[in-house]
C-alpha positions in Angstrom: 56.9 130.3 -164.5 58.4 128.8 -161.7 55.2 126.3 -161.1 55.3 125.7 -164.6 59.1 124.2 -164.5 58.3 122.5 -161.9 55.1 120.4 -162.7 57.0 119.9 -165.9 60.0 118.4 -163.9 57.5 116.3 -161.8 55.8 114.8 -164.8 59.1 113.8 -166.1 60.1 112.2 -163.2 57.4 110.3 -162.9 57.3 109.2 -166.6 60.6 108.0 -165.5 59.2 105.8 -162.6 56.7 104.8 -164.9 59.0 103.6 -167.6 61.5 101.9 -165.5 59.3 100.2 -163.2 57.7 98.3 -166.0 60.0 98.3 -168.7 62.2 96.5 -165.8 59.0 94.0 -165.5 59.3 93.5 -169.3 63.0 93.1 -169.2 62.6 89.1 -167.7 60.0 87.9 -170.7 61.9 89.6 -173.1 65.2 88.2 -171.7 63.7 84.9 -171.9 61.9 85.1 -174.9 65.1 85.8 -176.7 67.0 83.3 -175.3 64.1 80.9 -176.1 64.2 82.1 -179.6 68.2 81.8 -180.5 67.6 78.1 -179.2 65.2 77.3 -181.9 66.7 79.3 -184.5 70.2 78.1 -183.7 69.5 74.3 -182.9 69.7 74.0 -179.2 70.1 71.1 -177.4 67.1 69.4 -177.0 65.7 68.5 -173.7 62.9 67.0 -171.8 61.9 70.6 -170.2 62.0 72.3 -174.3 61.5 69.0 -176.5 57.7 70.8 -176.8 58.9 73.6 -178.6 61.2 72.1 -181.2 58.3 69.7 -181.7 55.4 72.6 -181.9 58.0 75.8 -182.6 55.3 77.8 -184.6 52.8 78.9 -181.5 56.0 79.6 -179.0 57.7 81.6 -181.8 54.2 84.0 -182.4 54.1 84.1 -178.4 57.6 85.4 -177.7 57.6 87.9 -180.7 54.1 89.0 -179.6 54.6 89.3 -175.7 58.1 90.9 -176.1 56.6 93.8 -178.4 53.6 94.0 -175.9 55.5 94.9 -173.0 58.0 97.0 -174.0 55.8 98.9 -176.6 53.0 98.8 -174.0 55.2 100.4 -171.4 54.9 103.8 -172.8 51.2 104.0 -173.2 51.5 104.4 -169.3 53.6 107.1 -169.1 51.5 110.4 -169.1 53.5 112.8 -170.1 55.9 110.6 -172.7 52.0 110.4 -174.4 51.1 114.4 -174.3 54.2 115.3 -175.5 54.1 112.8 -178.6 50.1 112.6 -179.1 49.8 110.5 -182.5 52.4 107.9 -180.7 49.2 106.3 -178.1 46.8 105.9 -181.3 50.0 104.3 -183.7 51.6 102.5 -181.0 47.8 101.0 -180.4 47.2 99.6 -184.0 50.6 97.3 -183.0 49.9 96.6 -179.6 46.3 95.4 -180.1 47.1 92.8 -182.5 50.4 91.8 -180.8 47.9 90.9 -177.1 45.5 89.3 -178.7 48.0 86.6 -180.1 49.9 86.6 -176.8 47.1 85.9 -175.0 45.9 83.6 -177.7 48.9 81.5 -178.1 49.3 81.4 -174.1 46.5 79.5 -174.1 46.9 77.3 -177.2 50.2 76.1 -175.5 48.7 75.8 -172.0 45.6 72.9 -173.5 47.6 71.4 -176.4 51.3 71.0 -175.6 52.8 68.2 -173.0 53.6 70.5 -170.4 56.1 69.5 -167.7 55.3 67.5 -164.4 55.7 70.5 -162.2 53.1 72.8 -163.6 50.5 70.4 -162.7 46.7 71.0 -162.6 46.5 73.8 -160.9 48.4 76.2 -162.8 46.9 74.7 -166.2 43.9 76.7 -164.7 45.2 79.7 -163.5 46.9 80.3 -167.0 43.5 79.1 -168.7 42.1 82.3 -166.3 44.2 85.0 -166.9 44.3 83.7 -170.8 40.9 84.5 -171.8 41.0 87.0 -169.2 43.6 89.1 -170.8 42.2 88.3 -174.0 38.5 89.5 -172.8 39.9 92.8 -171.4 41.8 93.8 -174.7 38.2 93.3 -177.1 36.8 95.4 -174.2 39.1 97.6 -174.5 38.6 97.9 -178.3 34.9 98.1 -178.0 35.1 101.0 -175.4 37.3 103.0 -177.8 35.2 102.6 -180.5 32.4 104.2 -178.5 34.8 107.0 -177.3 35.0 105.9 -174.1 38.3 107.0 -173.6 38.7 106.4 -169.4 37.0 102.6 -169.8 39.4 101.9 -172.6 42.7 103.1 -170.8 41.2 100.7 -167.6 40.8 97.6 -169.9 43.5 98.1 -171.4 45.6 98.8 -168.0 44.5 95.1 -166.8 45.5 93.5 -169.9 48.9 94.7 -169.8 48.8 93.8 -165.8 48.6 90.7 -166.9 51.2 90.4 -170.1 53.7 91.2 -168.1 52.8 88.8 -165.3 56.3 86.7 -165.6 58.4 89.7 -164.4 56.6 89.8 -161.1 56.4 86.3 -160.7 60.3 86.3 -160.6 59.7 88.6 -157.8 57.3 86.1 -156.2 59.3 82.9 -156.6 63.1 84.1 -156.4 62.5 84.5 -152.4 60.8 80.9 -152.0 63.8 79.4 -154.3 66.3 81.1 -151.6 64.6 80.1 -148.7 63.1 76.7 -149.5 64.7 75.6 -153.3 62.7 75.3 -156.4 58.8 75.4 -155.2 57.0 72.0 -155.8 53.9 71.6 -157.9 51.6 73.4 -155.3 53.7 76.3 -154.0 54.7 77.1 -158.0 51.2 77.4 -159.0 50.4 79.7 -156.1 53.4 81.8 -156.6 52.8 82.6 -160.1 48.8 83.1 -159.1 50.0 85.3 -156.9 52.3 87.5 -159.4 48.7 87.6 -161.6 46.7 89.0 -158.9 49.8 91.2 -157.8 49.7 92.9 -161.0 46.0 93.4 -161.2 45.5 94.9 -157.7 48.1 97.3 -158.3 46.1 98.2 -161.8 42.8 98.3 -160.3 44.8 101.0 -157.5 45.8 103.1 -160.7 42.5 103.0 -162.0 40.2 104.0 -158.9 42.9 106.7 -158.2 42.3 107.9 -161.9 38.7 108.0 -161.6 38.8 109.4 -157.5 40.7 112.4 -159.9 38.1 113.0 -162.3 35.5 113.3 -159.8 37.6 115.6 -158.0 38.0 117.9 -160.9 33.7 117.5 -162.1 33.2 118.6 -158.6 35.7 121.4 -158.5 34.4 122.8 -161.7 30.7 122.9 -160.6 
């Protein structure tokens, strides 16, 4: 009984590690996305920095709805026992958060080529965005197709490195905010390899996840042998 309560208590608390970790990650595009959005739906002051997104509002407005609902929702596909407890939650929540990365991703990279974007993104990080773009994009179908074959463990590692990716602007607060304090805003160069590095951040630490997911399984074929 006793063991019981207390891998119970464990897999609460580490739903709740889970949760916060990322659902603090999602808090900064969500934050912003709103902000973004009261400006166009209120009539914000126009600048050189947002004159893009009054002139072209449809394509940001689809990306901040989409992205916000991707990581929030998407945060509690990750949290093991929040998904046992509630099991037809992983399969509805899917059917929203499927649709929602495909046009985040989608719209990323429509705004990346086809809107003037300002002088310090530069080159560079026109690339890098290109990358994880179709990148997250590719992972989500793959995702999709491995369901649809019932391969349950590729899906939930396809799916893991998409969402490592959607919510790549709350870690690259992380990897700026320390450059901006010691040095002031990052130039061209720096900013592009700051926000790279928030990208590859987020994958290694999914990729970690993953092989410790599948290290698991092989321990537990084994042990049942």
């Amino acid at each position: 009984m006793l063991k019981k309560i207390s891998a119970s208590t464990n897999r609460l608390s580490t739903d709740q590690l889970i949760l916060t970790g990322l659902l603090a990650l999602s808090f900064i595009p969500a934050a912003g996305g709103i902000f973004r959005l009261s400006q166009l739906t209120v009539g914000g002051e126009i600048t050189p920095e947002n004159a893009r997104f009054f002139a072209s509002p449809i394509p940001i407005v689809l990306h901040l709805i989409s992205i916000v609902i991707y990581s929030i929702l998407g945060a509690f596909q990750f949290a093991p026992g929040f998904r046992r407890r509630r099991r037809g939650w992983h399969r509805s929540a899917g059917r929203i958060l499927i649709p929602s990365g495909l046009v985040a991703a989608l719209t990323g990279l429509w705004m990346s080529h086809f809107y003037d974007l300002p002088s310090y993104d530069g080159e560079l990080l026109y690339w890098i965005r290109m990358v994880v773009g179709w990148a997250m994009f590719l992972f989500i179908i793959l995702g999709v197709i491995a369901i649809r074959q019932r391969k349950y463990a590729q899906h939930g590692a396809w799916m893991m490195r998409a969402y490592a990716l959607g919510v790549g602007a709350g870690t690259q607060t992380l990897t700026i905010m320390p450059w901006y304090f010691l040095f002031g805003m990052p130039s061209v160069f720096p900013r592009a390899i700051l926000m790279g590095a928030a990208w590859l951040i987020n994958l290694a630490v999914a990729e970690w996840v993953i092989y410790k997911r599948q290290s698991r399984r092989v321990a537990i074929a084994l042990s049942t042998r």
